[in-house]
C-alpha positions as CSV (number, residue, x, y, z in Angstrom):
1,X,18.1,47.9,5.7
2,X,14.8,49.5,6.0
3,X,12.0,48.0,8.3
4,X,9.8,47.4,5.2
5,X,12.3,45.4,3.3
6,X,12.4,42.8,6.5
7,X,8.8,42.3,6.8
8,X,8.6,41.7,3.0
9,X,11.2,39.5,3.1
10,X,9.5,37.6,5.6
11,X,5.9,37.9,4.1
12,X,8.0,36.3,1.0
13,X,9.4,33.6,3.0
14,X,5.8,32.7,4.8
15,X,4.5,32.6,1.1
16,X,7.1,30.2,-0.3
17,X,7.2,27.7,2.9
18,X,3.0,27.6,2.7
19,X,3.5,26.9,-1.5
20,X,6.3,24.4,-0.5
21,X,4.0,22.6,1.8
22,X,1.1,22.2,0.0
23,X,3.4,21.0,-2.9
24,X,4.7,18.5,-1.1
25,X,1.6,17.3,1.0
26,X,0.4,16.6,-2.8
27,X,3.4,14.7,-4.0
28,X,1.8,11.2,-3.0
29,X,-1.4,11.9,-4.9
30,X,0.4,12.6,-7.8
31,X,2.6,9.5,-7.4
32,X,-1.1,7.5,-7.5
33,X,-1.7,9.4,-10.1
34,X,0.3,8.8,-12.5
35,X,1.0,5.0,-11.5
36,X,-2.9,4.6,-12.3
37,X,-2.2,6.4,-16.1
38,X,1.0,4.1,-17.0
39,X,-1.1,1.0,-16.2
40,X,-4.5,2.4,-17.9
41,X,-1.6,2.8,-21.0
42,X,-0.5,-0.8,-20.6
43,X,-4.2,-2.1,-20.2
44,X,-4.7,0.2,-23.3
45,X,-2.2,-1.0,-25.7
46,X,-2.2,-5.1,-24.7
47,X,-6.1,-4.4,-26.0
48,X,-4.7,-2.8,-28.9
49,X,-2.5,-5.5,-29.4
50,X,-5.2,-8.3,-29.0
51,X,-7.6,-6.7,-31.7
52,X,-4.7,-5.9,-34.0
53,X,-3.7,-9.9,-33.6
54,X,-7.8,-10.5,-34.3
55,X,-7.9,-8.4,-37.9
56,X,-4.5,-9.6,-39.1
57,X,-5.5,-13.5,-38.4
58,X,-8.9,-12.3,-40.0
59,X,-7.3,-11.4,-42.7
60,X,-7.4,-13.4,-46.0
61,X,-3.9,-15.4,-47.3
């Protein structure tokens, strides 16, 4: 093994840990994240729901 194959490997190894890291330093944001989009969806389709019950009562017989 050549001299330049163990400092890339390393280099390689730095790179991954520091992408690794910042992935998981982020994990909790996206956990908030996405909690905050399911409920906007659920606000989203109970208003749905109550103006599709609105226009169906409003409906004639």
């Amino acid at each position: 093994m050549s001299m330049n194959n163990a400092l890339f490997r390393t280099s390689q190894r730095r790179r991954a840990r520091a992408v690794y890291d910042s992935v998981a330093s982020r994990r909790p944001v996206v956990g908030i994240l996405c909690a905050e989009m399911v409920a906007l969806a659920v606000f989203a389709l109970a208003a749905a729901a109550v103006l599709g019950l609105r226009a169906w009562f409003a409906l004639p017989n």
